[in-house]
N, CA, C, O and CB atoms as a CASP TS submission, in Angstrom:
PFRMAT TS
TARGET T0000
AUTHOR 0000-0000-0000
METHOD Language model
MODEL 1
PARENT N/A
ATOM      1  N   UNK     1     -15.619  20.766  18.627  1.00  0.00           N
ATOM      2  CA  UNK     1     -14.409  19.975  18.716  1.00  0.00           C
ATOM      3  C   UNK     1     -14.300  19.324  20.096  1.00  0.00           C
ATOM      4  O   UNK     1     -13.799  18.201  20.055  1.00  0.00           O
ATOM      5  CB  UNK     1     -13.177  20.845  18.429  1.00  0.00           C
ATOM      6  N   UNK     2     -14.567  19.657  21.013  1.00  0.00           N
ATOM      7  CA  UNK     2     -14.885  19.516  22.485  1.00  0.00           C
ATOM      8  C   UNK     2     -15.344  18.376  22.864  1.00  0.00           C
ATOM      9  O   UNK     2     -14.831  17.498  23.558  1.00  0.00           O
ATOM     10  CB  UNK     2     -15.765  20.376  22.942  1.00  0.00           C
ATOM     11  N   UNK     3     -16.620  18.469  22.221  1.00  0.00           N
ATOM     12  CA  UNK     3     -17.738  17.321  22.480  1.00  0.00           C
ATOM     13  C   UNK     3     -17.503  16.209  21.346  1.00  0.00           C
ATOM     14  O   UNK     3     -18.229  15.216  21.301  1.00  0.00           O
ATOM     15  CB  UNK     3     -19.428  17.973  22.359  1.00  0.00           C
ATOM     16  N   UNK     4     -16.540  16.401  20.504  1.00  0.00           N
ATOM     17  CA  UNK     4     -16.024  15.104  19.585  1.00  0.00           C
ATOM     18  C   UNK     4     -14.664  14.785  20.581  1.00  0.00           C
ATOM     19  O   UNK     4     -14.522  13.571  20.725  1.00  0.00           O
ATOM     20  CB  UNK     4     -15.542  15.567  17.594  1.00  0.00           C
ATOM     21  N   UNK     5     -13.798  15.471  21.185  1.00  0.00           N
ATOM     22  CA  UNK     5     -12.948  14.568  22.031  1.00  0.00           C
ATOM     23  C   UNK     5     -13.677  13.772  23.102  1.00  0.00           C
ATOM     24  O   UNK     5     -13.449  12.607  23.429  1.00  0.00           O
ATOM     25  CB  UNK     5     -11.900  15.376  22.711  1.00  0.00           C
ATOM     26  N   UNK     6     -14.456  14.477  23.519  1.00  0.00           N
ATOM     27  CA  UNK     6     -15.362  13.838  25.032  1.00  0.00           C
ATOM     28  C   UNK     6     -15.906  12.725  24.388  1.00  0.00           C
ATOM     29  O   UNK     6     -15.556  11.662  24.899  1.00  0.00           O
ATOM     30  CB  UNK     6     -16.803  14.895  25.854  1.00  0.00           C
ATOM     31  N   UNK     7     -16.763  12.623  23.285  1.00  0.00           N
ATOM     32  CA  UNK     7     -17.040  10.931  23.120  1.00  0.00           C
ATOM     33  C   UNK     7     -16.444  10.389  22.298  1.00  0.00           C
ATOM     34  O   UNK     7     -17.267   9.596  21.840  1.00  0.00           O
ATOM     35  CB  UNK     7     -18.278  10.454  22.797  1.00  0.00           C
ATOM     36  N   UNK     8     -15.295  10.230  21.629  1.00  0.00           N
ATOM     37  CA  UNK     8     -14.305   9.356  20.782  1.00  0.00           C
ATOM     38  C   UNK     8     -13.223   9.747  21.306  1.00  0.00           C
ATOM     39  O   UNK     8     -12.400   9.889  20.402  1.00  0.00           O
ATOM     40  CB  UNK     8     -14.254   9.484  19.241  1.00  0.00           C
ATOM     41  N   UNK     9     -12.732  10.031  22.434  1.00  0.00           N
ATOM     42  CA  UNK     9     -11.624  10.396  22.564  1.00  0.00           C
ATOM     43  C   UNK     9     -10.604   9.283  23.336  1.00  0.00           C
ATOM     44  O   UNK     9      -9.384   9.438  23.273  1.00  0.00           O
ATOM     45  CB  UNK     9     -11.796  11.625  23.156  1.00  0.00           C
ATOM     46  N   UNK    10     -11.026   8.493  23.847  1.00  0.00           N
ATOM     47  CA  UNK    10     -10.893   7.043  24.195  1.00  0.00           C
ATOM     48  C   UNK    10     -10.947   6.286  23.083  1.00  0.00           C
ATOM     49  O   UNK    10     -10.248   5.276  23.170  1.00  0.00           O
ATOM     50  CB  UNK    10     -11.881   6.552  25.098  1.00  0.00           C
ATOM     51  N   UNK    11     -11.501   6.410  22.117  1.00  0.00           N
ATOM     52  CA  UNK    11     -11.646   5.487  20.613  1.00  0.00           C
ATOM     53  C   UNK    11      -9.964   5.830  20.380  1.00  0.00           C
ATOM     54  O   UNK    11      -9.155   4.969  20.726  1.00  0.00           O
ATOM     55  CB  UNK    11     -13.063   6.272  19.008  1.00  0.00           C
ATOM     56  N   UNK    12      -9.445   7.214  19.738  1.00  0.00           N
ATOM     57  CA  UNK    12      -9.014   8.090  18.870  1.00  0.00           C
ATOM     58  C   UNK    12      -7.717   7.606  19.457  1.00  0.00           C
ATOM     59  O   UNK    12      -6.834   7.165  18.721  1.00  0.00           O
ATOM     60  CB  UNK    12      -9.526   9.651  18.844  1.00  0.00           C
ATOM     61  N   UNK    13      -7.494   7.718  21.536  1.00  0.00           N
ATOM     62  CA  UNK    13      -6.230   7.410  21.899  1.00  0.00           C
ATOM     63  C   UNK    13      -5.884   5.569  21.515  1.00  0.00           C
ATOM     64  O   UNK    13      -4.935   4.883  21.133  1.00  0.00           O
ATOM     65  CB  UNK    13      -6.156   7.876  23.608  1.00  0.00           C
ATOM     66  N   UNK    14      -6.885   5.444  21.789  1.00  0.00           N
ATOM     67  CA  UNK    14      -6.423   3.317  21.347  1.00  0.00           C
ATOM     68  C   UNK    14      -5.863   3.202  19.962  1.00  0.00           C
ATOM     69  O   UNK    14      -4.964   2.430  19.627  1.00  0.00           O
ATOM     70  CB  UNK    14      -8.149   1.943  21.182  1.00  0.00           C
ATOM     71  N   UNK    15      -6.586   4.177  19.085  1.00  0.00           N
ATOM     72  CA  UNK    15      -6.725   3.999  17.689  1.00  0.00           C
ATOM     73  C   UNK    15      -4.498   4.347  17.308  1.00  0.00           C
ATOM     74  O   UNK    15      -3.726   3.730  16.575  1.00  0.00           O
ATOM     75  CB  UNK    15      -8.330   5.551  16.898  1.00  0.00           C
ATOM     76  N   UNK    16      -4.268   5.563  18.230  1.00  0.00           N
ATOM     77  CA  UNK    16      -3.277   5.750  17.595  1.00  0.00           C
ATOM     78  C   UNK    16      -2.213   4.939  18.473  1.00  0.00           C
ATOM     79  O   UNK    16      -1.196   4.709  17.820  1.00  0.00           O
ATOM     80  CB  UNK    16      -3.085   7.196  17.343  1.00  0.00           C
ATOM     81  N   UNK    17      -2.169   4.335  20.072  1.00  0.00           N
ATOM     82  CA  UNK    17      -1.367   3.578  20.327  1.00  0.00           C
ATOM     83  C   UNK    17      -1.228   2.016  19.566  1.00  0.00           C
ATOM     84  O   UNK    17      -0.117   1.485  19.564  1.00  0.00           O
ATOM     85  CB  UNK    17      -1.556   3.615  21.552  1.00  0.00           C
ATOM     86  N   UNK    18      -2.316   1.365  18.972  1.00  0.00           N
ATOM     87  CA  UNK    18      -2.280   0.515  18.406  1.00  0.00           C
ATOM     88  C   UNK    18      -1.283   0.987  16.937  1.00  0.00           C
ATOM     89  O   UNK    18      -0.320   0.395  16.452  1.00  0.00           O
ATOM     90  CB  UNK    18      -3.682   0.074  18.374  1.00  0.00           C
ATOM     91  N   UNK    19      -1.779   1.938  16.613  1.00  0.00           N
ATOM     92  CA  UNK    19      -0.527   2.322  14.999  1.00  0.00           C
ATOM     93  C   UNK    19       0.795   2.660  15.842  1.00  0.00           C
ATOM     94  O   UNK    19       1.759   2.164  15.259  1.00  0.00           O
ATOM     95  CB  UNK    19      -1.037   4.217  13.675  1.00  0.00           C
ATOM     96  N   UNK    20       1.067   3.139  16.675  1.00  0.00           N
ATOM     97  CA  UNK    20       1.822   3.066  17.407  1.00  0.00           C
ATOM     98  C   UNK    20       2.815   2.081  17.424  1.00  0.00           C
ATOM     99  O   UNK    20       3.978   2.071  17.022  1.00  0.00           O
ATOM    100  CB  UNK    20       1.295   3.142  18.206  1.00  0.00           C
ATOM    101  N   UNK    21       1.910   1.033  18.127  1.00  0.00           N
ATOM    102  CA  UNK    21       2.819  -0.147  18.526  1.00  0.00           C
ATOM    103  C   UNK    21       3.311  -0.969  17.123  1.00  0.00           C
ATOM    104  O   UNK    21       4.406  -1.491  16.910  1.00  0.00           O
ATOM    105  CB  UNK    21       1.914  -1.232  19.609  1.00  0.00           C
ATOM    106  N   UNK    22       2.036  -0.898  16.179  1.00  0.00           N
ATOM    107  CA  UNK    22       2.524  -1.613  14.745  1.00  0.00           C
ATOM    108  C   UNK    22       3.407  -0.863  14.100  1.00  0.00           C
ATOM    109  O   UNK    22       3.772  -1.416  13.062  1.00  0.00           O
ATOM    110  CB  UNK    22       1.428  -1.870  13.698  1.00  0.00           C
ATOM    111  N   UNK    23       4.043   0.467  14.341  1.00  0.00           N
ATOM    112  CA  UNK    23       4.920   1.012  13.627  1.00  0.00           C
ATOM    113  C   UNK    23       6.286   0.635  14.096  1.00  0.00           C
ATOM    114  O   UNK    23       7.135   0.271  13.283  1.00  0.00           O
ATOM    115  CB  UNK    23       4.689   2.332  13.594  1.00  0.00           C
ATOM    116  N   UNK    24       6.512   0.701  15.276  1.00  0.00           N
ATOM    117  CA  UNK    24       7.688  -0.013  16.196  1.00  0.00           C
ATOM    118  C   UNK    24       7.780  -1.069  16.048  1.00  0.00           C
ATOM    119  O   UNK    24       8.985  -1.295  15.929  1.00  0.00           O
ATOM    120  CB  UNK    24       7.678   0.002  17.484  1.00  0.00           C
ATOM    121  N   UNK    25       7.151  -2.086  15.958  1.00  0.00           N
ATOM    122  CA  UNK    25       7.211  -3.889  15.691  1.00  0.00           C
ATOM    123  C   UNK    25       7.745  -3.823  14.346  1.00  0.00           C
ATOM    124  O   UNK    25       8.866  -4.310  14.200  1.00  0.00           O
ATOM    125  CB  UNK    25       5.533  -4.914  15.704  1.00  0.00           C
ATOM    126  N   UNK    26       6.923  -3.099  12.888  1.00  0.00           N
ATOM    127  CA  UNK    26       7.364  -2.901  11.527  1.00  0.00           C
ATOM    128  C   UNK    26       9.086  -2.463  11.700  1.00  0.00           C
ATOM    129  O   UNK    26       9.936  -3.071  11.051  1.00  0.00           O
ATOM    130  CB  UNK    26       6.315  -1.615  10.746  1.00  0.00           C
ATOM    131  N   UNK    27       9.480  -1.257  12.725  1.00  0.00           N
ATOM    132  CA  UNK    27      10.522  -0.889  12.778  1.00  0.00           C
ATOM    133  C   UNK    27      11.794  -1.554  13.168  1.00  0.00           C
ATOM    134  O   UNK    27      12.911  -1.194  12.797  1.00  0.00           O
ATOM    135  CB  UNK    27      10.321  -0.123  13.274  1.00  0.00           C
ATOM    136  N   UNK    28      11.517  -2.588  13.973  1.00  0.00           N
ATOM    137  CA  UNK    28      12.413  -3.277  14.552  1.00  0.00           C
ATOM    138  C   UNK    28      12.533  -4.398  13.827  1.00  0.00           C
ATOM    139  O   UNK    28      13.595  -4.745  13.310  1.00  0.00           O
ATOM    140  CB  UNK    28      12.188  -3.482  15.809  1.00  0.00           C
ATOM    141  N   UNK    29      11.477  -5.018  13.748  1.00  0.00           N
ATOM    142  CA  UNK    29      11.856  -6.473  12.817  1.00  0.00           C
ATOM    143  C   UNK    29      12.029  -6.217  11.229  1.00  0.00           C
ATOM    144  O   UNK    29      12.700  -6.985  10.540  1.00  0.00           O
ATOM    145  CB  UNK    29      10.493  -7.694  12.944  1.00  0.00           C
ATOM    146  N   UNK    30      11.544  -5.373  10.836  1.00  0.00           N
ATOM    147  CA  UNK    30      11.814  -4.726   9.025  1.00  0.00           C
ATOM    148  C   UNK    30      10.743  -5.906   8.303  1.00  0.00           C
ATOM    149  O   UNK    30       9.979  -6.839   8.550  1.00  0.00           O
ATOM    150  CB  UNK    30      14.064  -4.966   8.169  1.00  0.00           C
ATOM    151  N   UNK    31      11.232  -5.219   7.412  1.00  0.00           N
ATOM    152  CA  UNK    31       9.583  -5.685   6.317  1.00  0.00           C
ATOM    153  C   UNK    31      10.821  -7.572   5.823  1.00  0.00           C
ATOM    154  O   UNK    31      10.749  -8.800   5.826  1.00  0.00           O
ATOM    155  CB  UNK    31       9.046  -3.664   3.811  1.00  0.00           C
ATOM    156  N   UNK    32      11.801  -6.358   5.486  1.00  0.00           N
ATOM    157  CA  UNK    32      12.450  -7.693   4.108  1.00  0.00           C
ATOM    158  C   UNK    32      13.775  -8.161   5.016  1.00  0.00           C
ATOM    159  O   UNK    32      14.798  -8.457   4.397  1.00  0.00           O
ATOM    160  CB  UNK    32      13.184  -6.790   1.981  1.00  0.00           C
ATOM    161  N   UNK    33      13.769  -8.221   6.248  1.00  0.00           N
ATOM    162  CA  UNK    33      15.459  -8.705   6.728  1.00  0.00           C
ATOM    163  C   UNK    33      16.301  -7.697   6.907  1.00  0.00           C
ATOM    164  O   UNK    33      17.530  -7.771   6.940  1.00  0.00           O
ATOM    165  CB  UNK    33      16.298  -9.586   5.673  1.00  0.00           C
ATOM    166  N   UNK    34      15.325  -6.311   7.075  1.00  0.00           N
ATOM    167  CA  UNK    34      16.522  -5.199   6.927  1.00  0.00           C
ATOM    168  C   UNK    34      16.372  -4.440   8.817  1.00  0.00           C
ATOM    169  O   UNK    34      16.760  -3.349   9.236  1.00  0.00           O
ATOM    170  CB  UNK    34      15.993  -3.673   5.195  1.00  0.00           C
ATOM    171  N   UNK    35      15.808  -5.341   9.393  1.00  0.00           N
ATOM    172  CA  UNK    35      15.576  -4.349  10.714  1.00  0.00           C
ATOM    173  C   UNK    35      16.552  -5.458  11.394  1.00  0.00           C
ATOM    174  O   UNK    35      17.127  -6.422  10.888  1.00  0.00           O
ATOM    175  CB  UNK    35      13.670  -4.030  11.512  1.00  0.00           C
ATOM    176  N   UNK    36      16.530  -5.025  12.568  1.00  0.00           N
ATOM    177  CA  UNK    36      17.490  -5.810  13.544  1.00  0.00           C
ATOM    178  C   UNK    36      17.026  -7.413  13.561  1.00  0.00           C
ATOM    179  O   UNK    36      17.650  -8.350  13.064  1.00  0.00           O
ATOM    180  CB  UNK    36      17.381  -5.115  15.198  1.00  0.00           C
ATOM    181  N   UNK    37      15.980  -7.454  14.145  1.00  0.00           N
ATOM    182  CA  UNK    37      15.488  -9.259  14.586  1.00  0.00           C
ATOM    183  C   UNK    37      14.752  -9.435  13.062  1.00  0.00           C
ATOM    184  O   UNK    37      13.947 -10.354  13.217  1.00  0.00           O
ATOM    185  CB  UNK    37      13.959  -9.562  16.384  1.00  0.00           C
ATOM    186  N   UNK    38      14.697  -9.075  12.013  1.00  0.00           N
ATOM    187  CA  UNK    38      14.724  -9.476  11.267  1.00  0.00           C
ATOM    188  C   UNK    38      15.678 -10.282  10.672  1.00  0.00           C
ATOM    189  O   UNK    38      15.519 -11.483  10.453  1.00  0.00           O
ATOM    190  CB  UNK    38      14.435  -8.862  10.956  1.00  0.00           C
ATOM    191  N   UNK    39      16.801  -9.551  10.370  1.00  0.00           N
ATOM    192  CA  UNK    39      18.439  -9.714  10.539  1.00  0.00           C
ATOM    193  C   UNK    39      18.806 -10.995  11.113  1.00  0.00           C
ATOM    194  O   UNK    39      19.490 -11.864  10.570  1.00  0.00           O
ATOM    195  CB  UNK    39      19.100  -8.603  11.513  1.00  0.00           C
ATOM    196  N   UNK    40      18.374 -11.017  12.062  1.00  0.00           N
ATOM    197  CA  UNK    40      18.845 -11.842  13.023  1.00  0.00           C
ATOM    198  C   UNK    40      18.485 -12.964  12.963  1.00  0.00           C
ATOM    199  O   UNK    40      19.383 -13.780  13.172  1.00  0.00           O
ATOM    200  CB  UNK    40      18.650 -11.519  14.083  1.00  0.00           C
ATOM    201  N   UNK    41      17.150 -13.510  12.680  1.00  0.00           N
ATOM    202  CA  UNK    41      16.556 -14.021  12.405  1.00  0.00           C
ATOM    203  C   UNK    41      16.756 -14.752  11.210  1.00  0.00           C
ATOM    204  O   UNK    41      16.529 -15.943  11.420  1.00  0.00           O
ATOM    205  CB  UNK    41      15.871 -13.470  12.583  1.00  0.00           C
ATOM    206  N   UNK    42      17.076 -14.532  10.089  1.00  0.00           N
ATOM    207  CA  UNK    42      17.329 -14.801   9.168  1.00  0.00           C
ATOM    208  C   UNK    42      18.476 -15.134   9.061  1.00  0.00           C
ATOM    209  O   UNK    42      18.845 -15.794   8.089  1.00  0.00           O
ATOM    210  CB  UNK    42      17.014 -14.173   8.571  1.00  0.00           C
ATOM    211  N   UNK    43      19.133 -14.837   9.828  1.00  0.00           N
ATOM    212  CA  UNK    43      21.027 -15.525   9.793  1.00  0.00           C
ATOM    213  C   UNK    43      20.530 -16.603  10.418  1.00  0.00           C
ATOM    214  O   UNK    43      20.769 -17.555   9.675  1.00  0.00           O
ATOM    215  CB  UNK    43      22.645 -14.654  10.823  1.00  0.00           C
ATOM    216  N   UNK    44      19.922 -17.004  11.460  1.00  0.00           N
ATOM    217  CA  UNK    44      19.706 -17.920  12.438  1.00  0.00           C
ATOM    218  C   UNK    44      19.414 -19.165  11.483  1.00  0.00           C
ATOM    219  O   UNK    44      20.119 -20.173  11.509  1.00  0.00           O
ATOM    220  CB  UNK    44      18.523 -17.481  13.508  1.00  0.00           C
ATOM    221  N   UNK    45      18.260 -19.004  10.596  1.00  0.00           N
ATOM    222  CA  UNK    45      17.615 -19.598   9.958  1.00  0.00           C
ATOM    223  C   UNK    45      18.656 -20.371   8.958  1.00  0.00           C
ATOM    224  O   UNK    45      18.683 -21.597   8.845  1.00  0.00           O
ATOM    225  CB  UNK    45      16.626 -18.754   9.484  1.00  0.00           C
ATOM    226  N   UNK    46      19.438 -19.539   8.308  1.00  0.00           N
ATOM    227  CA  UNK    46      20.275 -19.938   7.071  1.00  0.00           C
ATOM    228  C   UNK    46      21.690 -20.828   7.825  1.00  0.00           C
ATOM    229  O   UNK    46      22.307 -21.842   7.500  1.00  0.00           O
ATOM    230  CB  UNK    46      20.801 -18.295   6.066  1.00  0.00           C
ATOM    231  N   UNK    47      21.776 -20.043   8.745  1.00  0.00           N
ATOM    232  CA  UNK    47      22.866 -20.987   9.780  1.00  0.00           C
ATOM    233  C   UNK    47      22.081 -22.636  10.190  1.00  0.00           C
ATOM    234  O   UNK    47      22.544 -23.770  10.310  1.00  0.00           O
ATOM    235  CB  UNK    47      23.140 -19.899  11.627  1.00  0.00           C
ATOM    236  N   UNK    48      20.982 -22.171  10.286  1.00  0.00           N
ATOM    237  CA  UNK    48      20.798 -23.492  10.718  1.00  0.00           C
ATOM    238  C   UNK    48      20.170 -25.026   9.483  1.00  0.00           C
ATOM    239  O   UNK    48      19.978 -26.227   9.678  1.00  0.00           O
ATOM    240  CB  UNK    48      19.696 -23.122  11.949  1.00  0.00           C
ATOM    241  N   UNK    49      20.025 -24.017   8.135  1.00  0.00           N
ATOM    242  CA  UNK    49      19.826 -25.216   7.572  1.00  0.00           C
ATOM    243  C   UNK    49      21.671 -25.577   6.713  1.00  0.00           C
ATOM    244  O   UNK    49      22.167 -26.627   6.303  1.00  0.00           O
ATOM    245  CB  UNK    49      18.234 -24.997   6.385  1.00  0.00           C
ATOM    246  N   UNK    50      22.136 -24.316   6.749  1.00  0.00           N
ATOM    247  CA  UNK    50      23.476 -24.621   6.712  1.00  0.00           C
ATOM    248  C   UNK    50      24.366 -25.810   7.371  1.00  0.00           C
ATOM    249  O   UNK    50      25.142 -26.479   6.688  1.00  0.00           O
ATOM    250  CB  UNK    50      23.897 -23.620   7.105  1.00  0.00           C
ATOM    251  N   UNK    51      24.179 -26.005   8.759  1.00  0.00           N
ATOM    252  CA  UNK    51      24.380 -27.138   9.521  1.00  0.00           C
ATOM    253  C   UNK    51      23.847 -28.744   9.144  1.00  0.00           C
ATOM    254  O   UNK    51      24.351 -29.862   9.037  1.00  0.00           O
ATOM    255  CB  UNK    51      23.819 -26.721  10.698  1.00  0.00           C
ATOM    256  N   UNK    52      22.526 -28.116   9.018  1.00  0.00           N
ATOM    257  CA  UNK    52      21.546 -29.475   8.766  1.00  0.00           C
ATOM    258  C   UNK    52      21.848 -30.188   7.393  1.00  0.00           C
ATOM    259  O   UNK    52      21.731 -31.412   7.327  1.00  0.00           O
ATOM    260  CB  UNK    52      19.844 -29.033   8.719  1.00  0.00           C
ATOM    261  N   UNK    53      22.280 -29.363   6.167  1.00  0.00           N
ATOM    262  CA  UNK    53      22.955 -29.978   4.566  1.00  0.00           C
ATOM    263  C   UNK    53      24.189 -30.870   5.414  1.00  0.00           C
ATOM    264  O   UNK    53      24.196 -32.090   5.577  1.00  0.00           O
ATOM    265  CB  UNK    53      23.808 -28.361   3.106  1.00  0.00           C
ATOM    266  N   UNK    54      25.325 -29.780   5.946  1.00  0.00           N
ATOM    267  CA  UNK    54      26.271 -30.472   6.446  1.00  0.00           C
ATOM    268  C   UNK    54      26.354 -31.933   7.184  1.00  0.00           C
ATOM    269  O   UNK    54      27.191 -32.816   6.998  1.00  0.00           O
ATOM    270  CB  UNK    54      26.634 -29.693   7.103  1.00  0.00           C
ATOM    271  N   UNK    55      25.368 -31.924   7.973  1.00  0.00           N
ATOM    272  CA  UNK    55      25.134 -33.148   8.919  1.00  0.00           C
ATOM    273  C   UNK    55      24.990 -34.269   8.239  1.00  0.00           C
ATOM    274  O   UNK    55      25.251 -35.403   8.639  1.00  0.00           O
ATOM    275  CB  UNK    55      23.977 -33.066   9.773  1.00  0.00           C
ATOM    276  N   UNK    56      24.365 -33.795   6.700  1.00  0.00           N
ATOM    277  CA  UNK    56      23.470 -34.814   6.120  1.00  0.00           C
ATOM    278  C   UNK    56      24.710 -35.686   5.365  1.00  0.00           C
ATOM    279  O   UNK    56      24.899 -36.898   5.262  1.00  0.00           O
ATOM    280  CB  UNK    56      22.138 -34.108   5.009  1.00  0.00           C
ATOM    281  N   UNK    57      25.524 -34.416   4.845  1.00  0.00           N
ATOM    282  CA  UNK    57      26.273 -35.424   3.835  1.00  0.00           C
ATOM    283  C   UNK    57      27.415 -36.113   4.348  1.00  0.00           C
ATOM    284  O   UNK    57      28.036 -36.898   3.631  1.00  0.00           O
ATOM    285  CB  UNK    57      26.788 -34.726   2.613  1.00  0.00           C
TER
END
């Protein structure tokens, strides 16, 4: 077990800060509009073509 941390063990730590970081990004922005800047984002969006119909007519 030793000599499998000593040479992948630099692989193994990248391997899990990268799932890491993609679990927190998944967490915050949400899959479907349900995380915060997802949220947010999506109001932004609907607000703004909301404006843009308005302008038009």
């Amino acid at each position: 077990m030793k000599e499998i941390f000593q040479e992948y063990g630099g692989i193994l730590i990248t391997v899990v800060a990268i799932l890491s970081i993609i679990l927190v990004v998944t967490a915050v922005i949400g899959s479907d509009a349900t995380g915060i800047v997802g949220k947010t984002f999506s109001d932004l969006i609907t607000n703004f073509s909301n404006h843009a119909n308005m302008s038009v007519k």
